[in-house]
KOLMAR-332404 format. One record per residue (C-alpha): residue number from 1; x, y negated, z negated. Coordinates in steps of 0.25 Angstrom, whole numbers, plus 5000, padded with zeros to 4 digits. Layout:
N
- NUM, X, Y, Z
...
This chain:
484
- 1, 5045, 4877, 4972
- 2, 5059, 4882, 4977
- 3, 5070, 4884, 4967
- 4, 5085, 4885, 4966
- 5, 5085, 4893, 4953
- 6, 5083, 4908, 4948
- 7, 5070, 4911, 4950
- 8, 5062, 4923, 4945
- 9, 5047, 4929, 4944
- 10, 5039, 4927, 4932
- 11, 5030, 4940, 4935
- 12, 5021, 4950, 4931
- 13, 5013, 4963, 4934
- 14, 5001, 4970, 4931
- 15, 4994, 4983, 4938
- 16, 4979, 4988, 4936
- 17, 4974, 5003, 4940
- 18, 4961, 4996, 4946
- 19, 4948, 5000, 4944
- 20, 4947, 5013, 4952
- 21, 4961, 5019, 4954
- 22, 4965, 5031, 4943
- 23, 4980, 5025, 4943
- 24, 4989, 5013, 4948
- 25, 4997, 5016, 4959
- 26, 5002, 5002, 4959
- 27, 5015, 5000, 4952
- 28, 5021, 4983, 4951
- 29, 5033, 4976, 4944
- 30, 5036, 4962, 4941
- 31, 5048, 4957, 4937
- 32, 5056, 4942, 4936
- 33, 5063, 4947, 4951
- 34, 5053, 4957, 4957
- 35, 5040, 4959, 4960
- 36, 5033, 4972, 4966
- 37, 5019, 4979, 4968
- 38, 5018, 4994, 4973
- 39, 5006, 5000, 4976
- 40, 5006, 5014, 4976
- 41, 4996, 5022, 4987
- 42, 4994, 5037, 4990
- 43, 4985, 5040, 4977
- 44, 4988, 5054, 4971
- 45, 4999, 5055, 4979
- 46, 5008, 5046, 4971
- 47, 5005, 5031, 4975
- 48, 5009, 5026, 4961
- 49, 5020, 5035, 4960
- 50, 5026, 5027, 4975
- 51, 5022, 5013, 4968
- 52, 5028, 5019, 4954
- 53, 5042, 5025, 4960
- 54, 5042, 5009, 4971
- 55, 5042, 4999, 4957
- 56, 5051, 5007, 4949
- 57, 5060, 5006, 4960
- 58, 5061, 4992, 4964
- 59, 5057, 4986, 4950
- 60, 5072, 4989, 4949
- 61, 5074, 4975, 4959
- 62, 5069, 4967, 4945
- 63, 5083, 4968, 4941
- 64, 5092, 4965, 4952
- 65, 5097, 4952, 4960
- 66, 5093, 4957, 4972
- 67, 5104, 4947, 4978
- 68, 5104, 4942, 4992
- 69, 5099, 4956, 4998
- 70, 5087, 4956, 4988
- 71, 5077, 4961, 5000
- 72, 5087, 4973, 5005
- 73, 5086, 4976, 4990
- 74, 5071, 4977, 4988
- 75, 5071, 4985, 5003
- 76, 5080, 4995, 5001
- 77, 5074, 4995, 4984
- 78, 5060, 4998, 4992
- 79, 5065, 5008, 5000
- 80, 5073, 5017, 4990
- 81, 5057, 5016, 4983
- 82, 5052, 5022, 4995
- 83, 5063, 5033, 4994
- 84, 5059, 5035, 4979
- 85, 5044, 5038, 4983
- 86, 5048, 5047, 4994
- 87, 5059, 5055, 4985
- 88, 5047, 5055, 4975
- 89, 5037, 5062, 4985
- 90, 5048, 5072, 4988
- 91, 5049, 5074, 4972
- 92, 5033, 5075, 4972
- 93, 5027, 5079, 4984
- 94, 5014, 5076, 4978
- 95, 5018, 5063, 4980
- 96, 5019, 5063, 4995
- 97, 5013, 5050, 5002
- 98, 5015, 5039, 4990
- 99, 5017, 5026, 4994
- 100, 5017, 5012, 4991
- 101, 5017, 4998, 4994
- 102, 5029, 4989, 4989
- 103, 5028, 4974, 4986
- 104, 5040, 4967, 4981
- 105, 5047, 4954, 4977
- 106, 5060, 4953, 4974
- 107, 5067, 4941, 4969
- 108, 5080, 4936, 4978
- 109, 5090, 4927, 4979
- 110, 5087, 4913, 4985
- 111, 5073, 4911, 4978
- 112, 5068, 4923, 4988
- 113, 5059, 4935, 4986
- 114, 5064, 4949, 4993
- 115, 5050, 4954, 4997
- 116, 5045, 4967, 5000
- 117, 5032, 4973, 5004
- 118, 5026, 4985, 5010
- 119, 5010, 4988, 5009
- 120, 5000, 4981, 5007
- 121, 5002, 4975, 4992
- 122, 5004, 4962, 4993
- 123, 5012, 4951, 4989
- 124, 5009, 4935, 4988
- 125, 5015, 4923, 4983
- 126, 5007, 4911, 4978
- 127, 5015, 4898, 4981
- 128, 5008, 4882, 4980
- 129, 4994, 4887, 4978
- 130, 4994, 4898, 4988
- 131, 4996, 4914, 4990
- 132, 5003, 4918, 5001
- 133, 5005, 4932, 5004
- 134, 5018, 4938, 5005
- 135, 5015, 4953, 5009
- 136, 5009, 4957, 5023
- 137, 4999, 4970, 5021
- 138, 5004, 4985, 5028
- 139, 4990, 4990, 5028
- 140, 4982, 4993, 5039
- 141, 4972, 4982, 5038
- 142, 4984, 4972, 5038
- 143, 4988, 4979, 5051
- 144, 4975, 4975, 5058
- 145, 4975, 4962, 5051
- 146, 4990, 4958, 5058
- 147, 4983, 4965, 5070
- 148, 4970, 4954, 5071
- 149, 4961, 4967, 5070
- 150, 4954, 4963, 5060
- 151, 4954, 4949, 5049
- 152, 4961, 4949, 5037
- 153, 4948, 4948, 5030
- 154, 4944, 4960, 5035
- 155, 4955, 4966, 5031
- 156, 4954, 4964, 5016
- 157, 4940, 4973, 5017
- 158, 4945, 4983, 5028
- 159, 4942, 4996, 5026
- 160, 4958, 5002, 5028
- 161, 4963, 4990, 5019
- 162, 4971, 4999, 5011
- 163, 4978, 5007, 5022
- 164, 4992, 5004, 5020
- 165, 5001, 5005, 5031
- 166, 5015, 5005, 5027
- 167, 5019, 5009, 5011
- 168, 5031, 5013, 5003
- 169, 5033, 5028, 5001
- 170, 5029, 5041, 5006
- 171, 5023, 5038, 5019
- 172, 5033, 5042, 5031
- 173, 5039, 5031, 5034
- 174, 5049, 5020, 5029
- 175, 5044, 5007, 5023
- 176, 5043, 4996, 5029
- 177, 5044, 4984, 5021
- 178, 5042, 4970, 5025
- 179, 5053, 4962, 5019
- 180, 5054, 4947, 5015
- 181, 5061, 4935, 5007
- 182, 5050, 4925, 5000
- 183, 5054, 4913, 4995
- 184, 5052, 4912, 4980
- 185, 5046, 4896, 4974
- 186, 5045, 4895, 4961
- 187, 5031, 4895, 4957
- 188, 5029, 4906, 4966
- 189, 5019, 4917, 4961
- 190, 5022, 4930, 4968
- 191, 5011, 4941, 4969
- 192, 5013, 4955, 4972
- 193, 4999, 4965, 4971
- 194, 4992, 4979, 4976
- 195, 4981, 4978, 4985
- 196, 4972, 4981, 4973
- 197, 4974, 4966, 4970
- 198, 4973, 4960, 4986
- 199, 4963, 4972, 4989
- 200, 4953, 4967, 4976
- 201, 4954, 4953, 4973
- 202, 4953, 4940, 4982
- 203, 4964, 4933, 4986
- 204, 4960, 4920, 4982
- 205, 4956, 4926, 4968
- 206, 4972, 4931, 4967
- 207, 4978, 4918, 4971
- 208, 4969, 4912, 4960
- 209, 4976, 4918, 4951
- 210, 4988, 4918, 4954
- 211, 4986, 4902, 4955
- 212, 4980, 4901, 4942
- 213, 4986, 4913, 4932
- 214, 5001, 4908, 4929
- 215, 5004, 4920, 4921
- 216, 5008, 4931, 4930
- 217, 5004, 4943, 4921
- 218, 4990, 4938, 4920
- 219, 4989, 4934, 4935
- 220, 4992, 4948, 4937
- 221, 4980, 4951, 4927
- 222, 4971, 4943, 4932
- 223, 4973, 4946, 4947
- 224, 4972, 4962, 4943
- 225, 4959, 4959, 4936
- 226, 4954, 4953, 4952
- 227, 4958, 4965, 4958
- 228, 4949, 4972, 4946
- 229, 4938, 4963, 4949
- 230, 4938, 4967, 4962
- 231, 4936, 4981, 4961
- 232, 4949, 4985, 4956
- 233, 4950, 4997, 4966
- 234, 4964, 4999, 4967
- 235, 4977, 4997, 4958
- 236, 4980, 4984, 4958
- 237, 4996, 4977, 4954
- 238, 4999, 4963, 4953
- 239, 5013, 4956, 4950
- 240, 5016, 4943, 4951
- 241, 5027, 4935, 4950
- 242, 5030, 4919, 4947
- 243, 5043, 4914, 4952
- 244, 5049, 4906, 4943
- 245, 5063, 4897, 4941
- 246, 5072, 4903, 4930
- 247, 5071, 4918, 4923
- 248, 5059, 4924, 4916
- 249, 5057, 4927, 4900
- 250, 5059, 4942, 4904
- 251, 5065, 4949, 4914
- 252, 5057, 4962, 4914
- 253, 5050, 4967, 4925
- 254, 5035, 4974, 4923
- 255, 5032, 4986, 4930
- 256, 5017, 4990, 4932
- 257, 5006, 5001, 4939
- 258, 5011, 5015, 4941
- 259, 5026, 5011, 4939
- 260, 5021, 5006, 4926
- 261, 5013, 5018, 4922
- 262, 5021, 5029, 4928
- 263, 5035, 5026, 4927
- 264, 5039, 5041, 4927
- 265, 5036, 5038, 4943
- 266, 5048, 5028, 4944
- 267, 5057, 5040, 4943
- 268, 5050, 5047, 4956
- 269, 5061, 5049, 4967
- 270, 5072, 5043, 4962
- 271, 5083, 5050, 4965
- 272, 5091, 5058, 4955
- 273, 5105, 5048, 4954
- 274, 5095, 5036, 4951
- 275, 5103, 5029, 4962
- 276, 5094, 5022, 4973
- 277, 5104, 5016, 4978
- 278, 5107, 5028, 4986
- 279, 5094, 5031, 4992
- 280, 5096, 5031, 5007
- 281, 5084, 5025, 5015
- 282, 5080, 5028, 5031
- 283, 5073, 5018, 5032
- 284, 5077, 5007, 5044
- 285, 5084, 4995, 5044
- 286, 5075, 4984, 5039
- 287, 5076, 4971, 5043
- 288, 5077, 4961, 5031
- 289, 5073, 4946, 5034
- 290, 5082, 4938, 5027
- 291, 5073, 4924, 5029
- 292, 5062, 4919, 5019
- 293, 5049, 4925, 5023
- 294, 5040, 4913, 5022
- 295, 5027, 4914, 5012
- 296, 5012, 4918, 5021
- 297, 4998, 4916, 5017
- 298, 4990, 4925, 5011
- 299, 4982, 4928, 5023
- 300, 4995, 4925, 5032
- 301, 5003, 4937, 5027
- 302, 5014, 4942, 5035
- 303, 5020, 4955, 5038
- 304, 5032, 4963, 5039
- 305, 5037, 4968, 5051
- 306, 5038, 4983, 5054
- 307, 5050, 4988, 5058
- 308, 5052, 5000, 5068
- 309, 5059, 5014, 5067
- 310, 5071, 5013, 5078
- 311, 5070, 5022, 5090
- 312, 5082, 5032, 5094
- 313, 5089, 5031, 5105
- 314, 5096, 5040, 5115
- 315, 5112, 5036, 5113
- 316, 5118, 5032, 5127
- 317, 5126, 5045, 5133
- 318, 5119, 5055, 5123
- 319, 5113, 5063, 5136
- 320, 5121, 5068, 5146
- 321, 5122, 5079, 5158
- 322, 5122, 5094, 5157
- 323, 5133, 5101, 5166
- 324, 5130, 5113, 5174
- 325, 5137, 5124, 5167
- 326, 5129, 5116, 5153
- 327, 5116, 5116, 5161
- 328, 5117, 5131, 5163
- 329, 5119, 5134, 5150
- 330, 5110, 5126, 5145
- 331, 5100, 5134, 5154
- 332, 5106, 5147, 5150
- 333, 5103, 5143, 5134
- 334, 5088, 5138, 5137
- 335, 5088, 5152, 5143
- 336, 5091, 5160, 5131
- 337, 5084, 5153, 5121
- 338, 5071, 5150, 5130
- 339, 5062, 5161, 5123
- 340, 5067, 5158, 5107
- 341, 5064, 5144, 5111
- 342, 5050, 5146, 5116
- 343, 5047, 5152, 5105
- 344, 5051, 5143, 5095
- 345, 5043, 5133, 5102
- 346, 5033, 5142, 5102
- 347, 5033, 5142, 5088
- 348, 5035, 5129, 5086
- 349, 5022, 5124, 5092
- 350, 5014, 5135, 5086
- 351, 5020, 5129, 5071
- 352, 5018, 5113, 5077
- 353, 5005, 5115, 5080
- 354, 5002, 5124, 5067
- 355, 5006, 5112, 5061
- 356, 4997, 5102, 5067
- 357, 4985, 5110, 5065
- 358, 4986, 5110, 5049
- 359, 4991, 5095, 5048
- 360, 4979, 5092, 5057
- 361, 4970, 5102, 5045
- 362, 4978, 5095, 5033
- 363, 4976, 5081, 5040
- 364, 4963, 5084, 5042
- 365, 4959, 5090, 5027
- 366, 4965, 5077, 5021
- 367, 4957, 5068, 5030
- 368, 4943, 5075, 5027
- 369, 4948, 5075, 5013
- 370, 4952, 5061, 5011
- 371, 4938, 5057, 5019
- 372, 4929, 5066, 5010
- 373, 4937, 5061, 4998
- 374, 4935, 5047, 5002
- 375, 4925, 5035, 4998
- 376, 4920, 5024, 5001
- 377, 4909, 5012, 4996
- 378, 4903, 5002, 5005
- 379, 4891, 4993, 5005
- 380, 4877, 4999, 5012
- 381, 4865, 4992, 5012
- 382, 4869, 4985, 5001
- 383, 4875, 4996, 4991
- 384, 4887, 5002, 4990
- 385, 4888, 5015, 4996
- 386, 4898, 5026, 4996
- 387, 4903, 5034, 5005
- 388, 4911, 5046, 5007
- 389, 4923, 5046, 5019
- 390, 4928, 5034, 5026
- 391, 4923, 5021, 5030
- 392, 4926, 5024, 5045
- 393, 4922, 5034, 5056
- 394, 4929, 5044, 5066
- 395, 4924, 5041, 5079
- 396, 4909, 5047, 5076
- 397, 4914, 5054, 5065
- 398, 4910, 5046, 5052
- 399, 4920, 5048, 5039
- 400, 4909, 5044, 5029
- 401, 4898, 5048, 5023
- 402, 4886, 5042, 5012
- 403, 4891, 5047, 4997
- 404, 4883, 5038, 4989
- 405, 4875, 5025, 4988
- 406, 4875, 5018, 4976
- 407, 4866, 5007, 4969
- 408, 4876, 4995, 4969
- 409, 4874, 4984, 4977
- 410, 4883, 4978, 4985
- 411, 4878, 4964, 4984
- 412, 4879, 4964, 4968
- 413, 4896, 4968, 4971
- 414, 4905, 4956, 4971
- 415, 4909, 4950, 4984
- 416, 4923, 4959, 4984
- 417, 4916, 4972, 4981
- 418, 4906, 4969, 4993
- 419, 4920, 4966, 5004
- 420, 4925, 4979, 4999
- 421, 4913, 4986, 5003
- 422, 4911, 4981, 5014
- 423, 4923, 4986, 5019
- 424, 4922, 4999, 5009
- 425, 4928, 5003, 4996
- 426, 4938, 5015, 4996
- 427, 4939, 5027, 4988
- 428, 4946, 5039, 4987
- 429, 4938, 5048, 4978
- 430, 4922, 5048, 4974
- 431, 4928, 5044, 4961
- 432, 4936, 5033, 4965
- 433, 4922, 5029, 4974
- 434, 4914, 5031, 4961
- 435, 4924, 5022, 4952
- 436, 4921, 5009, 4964
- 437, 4906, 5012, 4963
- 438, 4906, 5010, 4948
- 439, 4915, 4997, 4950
- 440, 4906, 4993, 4960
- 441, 4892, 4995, 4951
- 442, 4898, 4988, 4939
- 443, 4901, 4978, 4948
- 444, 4888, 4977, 4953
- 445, 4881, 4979, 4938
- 446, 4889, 4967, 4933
- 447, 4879, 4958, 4944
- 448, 4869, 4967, 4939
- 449, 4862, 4972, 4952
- 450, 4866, 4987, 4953
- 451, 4854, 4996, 4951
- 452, 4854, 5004, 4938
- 453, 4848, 5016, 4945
- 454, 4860, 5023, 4950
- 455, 4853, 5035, 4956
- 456, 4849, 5027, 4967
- 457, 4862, 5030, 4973
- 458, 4861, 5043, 4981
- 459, 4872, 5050, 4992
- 460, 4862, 5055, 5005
- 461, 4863, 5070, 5006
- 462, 4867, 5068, 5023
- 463, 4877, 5058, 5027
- 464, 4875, 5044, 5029
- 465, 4881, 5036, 5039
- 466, 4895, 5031, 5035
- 467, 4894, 5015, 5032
- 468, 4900, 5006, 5044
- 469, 4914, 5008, 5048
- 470, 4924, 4997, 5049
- 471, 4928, 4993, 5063
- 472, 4943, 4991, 5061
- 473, 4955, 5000, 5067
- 474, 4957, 5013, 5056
- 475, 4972, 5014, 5054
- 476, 4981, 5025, 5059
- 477, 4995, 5024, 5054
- 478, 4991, 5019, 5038
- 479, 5004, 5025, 5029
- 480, 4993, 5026, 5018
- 481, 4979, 5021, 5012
- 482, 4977, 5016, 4997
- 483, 4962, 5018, 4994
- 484, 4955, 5005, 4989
């Protein structure tokens, strides 16, 4: 129901590691005016540092108005984030290519939220009995989703699910946000999350919840231990919010995940007069709509549009004519510096082309790397298998190879397990492969029907052919990937 009193969020937040990831590079908060969920990407390259450096910043909209301008506030907030991350990478090189997504909720005037989003963690609202879903993905799978390529069920086991087209950070180019005002009714329940809730447990099973738990910290429990029932492969942060008439017993906001554990990061590219206020922004103009965006189903979601860099133009009179006697001399200048110049450009082209050889030897040592370095598991004749490479193939060129066969059956794994590999399971390391395969087989030993005699499962000495390939388009401008 609508109200023409104060209203605030009852909320809460919690954050998991997950089952198979070393550390959380998701970072949330919750408070009675904002909500927000980061998830960090770029693994050792600092992807809870971005998500760590993003909440610190804009927890600081907890304790403001917001005023009439609340959605100018949270862009250009957003934005001076994305400035921290990138003055942090110039601090810490090592840190070059962190990024992350931005989800967040702010309270404004009018019984309104200022909403922000940027990646593919997602936001929802659950209102009269349904969840709607109030975030459209940037990812690449979304892209061919909008596109009628492929169905939005297939989607959901694809094998580039997690390759993420647009993030905040250090990725080359500015962010661009989809921007909007939601209506706030009280009784609303407001659901921000990483995919390693939407990626690991149904939907359906997630709406139960939030329909049946009324307390916002153990819906938030409850709906991590989905995601960890579910494989629990990635970080996964809930927050959740009730809107409610009237204040709240405290006013304290919680902060969770990487900004949590590693507040020494919140100090990352901030510049030294403490004033971000100051930071100057190139970004271009955004376009700020100023009407209520209306509330979408889940499977309806609806997306931001992109906007587009503005192209120069020549100003009218800038060209004009050469006189004789300035034609001459121009001539007798070309004349005299002919030889200096060919040889500059000479030199230049010997340099450009010295430098395209050894980016083409660098881009082309990283890609075997990343493809020796990389796993998957899938379901062969029945057993999960796993490989070494990608699901995929160059032309005649396959980019996989048998590793190893192992004794569990496919058809003794939960229906979940079994969508994931038929679409393949991800890993970035053999130990991060081996850690699943575990998961897998205790899985399978709780139904009882994994056989005890492990060194059934051998790797071939020759390669093997590479299990079937998907038929979908493989992406070609994704800003970045996030392993499952």
């Amino acid at each position: 129901m609508t109200t023409d009193g104060t209203i605030t969020l009852r909320s809460a937040a919690r954050s998991h590691t997950g089952l198979v990831r070393k550390n959380n590079q998701d970072s949330g908060y919750a408070g009675p005016n904002f909500l927000l969920i980061a998830d960090g990407m770029g693994g050792h390259a600092g992807g809870d540092v971005a998500s760590a450096i993003t909440v610190a910043r804009l927890a600081e909209l907890d304790r403001e108005t917001g005023g009439e301008d609340a959605l100018e506030i949270l862009r250009t907030s957003i934005l001076d984030a994305n400035d921290r991350i990138c003055r942090g990478v110039a601090e810490q090189p090592e840190l070059a290519g962190m990024g992350t997504t931005v989800t967040a909720l702010l309270r404004a005037p009018g019984n309104r939220f200022a909403l922000a989003h940027i990646g593919d963690s997602r936001g929802y609202v659950y209102r009269d009995g349904e969840l709607h879903a109030v975030t459209h993905d940037h990812t690449f799978v979304q892209m061919l989703v909008d596109e009628g390529r492929i169905t939005a069920e297939e989607a959901d086991t694809h094998p580039q699910r997690s390759v993420v087209m647009k993030v905040l950070g250090d990725v080359g180019t500015s962010p661009d946000l989809d921007l909007s005002l939601r209506e706030a009714h009280v009784g609303d329940r407001w659901l921000l999350c990483s995919d390693g809730l939407t990626g690991f447990a149904d939907i359906g099973d997630i709406t139960r919840v939030l329909a049946e738990v009324a307390d916002p910290d153990e819906a938030c429990r409850q709906l991590i231990d989905l995601a960890l029932a579910g494989g629990g492969a990635d970080n996964v942060t809930v927050v959740i919010g009730d809107v409610i008439e009237g204040t709240v017993e405290t006013a304290q906001g919680k902060s969770v995940g990487s900004v949590h554990l590693n507040p020494q990061y919140a100090t990352i590219g901030t510049r030294p007069d403490g004033d971000a206020a100051t930071a100057q922004h190139d970004f271009a103009n955004t376009d700020i709509p100023t009407d209520t965006v209306p509330l979408q189903t889940v499977t309806d979601a609806g997306s931001g549009d992109s906007g587009q860099e503005p192209t120069a133009e020549v100003p009218a009179g800038s060209v004009r004519t050469l006189t004789e006697d300035e034609t001459e001399d121009a001539a007798e200048s070309d004349e005299d510096d002919e030889p200096e110049d060919v040889e500059k450009r000479s030199y230049l082209g010997w340099i450009i082309a010295a430098v395209v050889i050894i980016a083409l030897a660098v881009a082309g040592f990283f890609a075997y790397n990343y493809i020796n370095n990389h796993y998957y598991l899938t379901n062969e004749n029945g057993q999960v298998t796993l490989y070494r490479g990608l699901d995929t193939t160059l032309g005649p060129i396959e980019l996989s190879r048998l590793e190893d066969t192992t004794d569990i059956q496919v058809d003794s794994l939960n229906s979940f397990s079994q969508d994931r590999l038929r679409s393949s399971i991800q890993a970035d390391s053999r130990e991060e492969a081996d850690r699943i395969i575990d998961n897998l087989r205790r899985e399978a030993e709780s139904a009882g029907t994994v056989s005890g005699n492990a060194e059934d499962a051998t790797a071939p000495s020759d390669p093997a052919p590479s299990p079937p390939n998907g038929q979908s388009a493989e992406p070609s401008d994704a800003i970045t990937q996030e392993s499952q």
